[in-house]
C-alpha positions as CSV (number, residue, x, y, z in Angstrom):
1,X,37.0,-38.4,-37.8
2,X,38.4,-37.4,-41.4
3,X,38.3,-39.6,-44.7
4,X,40.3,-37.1,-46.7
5,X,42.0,-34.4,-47.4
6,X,42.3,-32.5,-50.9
7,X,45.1,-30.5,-51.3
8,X,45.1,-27.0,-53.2
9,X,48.5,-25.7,-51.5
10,X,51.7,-27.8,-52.2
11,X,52.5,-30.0,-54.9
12,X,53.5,-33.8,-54.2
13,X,53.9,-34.2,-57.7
14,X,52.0,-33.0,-60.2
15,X,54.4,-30.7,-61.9
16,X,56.7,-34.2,-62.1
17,X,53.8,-35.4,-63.9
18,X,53.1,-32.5,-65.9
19,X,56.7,-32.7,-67.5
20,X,57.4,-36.0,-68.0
21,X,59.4,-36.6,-64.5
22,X,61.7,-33.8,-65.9
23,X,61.0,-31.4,-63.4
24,X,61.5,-30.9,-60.5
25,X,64.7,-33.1,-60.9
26,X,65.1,-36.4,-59.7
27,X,67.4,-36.1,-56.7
28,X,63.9,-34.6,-54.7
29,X,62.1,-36.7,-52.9
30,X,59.4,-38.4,-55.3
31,X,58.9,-35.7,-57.6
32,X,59.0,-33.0,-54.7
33,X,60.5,-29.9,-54.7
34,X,62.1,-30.4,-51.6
35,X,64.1,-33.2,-50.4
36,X,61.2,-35.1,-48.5
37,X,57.9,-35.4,-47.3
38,X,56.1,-31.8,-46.6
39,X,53.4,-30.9,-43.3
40,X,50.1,-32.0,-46.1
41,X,52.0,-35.7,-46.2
42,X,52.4,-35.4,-42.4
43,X,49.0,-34.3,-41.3
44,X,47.7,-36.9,-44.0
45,X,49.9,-39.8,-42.2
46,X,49.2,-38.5,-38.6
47,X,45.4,-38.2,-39.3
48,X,45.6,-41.5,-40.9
49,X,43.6,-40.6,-43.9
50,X,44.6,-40.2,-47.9
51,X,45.2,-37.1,-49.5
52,X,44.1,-36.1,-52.9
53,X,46.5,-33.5,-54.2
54,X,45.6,-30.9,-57.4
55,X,48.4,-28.7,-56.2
56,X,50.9,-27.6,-59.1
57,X,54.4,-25.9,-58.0
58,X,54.3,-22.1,-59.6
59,X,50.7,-22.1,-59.1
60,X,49.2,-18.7,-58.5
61,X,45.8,-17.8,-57.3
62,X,44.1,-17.0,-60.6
63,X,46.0,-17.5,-63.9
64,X,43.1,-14.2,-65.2
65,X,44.9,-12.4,-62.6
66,X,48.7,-12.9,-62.5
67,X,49.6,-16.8,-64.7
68,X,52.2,-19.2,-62.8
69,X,54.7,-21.5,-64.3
70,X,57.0,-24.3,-63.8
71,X,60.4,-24.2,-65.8
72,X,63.3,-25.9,-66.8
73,X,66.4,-24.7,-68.5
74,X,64.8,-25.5,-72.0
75,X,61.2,-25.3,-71.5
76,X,58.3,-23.1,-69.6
77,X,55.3,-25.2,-68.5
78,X,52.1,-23.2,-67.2
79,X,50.6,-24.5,-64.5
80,X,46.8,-24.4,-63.4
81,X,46.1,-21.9,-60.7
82,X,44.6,-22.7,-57.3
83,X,40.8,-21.2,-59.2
84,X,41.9,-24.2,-62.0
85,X,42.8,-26.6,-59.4
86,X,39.6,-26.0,-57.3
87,X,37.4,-26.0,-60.5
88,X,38.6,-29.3,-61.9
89,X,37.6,-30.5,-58.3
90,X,34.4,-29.5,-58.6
91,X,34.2,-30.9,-62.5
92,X,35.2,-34.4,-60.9
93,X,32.6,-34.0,-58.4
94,X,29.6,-32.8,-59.8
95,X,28.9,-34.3,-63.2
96,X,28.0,-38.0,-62.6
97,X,24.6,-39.4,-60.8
98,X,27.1,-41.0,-58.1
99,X,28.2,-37.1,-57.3
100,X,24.8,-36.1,-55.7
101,X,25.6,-38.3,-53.2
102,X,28.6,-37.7,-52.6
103,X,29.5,-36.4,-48.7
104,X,32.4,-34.2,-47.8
105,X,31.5,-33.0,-44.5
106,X,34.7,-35.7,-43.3
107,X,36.9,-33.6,-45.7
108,X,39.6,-31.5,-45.2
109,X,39.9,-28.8,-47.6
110,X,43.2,-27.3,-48.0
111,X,43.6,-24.1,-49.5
112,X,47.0,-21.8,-49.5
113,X,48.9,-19.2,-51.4
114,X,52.3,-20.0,-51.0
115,X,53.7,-16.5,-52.4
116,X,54.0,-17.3,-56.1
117,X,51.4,-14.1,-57.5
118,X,54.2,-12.0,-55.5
119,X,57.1,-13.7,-57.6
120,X,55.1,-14.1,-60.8
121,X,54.1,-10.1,-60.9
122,X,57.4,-9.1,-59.8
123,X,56.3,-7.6,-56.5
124,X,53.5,-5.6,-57.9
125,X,50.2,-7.0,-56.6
126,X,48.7,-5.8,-53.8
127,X,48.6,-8.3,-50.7
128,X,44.7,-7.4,-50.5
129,X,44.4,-8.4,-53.9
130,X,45.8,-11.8,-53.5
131,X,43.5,-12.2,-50.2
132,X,40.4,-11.5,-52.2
133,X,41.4,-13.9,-55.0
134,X,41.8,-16.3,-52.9
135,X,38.2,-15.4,-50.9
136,X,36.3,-15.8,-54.3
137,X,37.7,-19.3,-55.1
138,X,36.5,-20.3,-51.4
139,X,33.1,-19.2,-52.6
140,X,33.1,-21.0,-55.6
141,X,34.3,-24.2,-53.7
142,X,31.6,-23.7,-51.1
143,X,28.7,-22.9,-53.7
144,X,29.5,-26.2,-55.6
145,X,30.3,-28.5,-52.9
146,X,27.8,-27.9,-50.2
147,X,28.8,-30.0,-47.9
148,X,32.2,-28.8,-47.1
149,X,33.0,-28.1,-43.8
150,X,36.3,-27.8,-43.2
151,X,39.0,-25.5,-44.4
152,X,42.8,-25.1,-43.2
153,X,44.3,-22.0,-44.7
154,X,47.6,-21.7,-43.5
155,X,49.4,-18.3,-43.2
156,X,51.7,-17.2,-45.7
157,X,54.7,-17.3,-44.1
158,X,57.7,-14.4,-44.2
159,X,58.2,-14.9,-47.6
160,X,61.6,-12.5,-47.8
161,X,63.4,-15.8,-46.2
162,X,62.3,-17.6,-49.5
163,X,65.5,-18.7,-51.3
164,X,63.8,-17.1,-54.4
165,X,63.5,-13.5,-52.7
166,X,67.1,-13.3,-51.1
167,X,68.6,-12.3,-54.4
168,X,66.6,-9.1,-53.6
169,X,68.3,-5.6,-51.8
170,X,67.5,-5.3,-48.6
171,X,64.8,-2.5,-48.9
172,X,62.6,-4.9,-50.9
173,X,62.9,-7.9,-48.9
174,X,62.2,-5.6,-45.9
175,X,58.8,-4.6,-48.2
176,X,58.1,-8.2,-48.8
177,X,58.0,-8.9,-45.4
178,X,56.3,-6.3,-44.3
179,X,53.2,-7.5,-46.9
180,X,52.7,-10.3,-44.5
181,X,52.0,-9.2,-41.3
182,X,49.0,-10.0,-39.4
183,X,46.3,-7.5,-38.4
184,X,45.8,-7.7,-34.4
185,X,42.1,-8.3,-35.3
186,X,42.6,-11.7,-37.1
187,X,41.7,-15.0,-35.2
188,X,44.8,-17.3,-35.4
189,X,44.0,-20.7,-34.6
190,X,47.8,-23.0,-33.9
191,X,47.9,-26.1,-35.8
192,X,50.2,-28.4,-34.2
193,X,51.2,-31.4,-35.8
């Protein structure tokens, strides 16, 4: 049914790549930032297709809007934004003759904001905001590649659990969790893997 899926969510990777295998260290799975395989991997094995990942950890939405990083104890490394990912995307699939042809109608498109223009701004973008960044670079995807036509956009989940935000007092992790919740009116559809 799928061919594909390319990844603009979670990186299985890149930011290993990006420093040199410095970061994240090496006791993480494969250049993870975890200690094994994440839901992209195991919807890419279960669906039995390969999965093209341009997904940098500390990516935010837009780098004009709020910039993301990566960092280790002696050195900062900016990472592209999920606009950058989705544009060099569209670079690597638009400029030859062979790209006319090229069908993704059998793709998966993967697109998520995993919390990082809340970390990177220290709390002060609006969660609207970050919804309508992330809107715009589904546009630009769409206008450029015209024959996607699928998208899985997870929910951001309660990001207050993060290990990043428990640092935080209890009124602002309360705040943060509050910036999630879903309006009554929006159509959930259950992914279950």
């Amino acid at each position: 049914m799928f061919n594909y899926i390319n990844c603009f969510c979670l990186d299985t990777g890149n930011v290993y790549k990006l420093t040199n295998k410095i970061w994240p260290s090496k006791i993480n799975y494969t250049g993870h930032y975890c200690n094994g395989k994440i839901w992209i991997e195991y919807l890419a094995d279960k669906l039995n297709i390969e999965l093209i990942n341009y997904a940098f950890g500390g990516a935010t939405t837009d780098c004009d809007f709020v910039t993301g990083y990566t960092e280790t104890k002696t050195c900062k490394f900016y990472t592209p934004s999920i606009k950058e990912q989705v544009q060099t995307f569209i670079f690597d699939n638009t400029n030859s003759e062979q790209s006319n042809s090229k069908d993704f109608s059998k793709t998966i498109f993967t697109v998520w904001d995993t919390g990082n223009n809340y970390y990177f701004s220290d709390m002060s973008i609006s969660p609207i905001d970050s919804v309508k960044l992330l809107i715009n670079i589904l546009h630009i995807l769409a206008k450029n590649i015209s024959t996607v036509s699928l998208l899985l956009i997870p929910n951001l989940p309660d990001i207050s659990r993060f290990p990043t935000f428990k640092t935080m007092n209890e009124t602002e992790r309360k705040r943060i969790s509050k910036m999630i919740d879903i309006d009554a009116a929006t159509n959930i559809y259950e992914l279950d893997l």
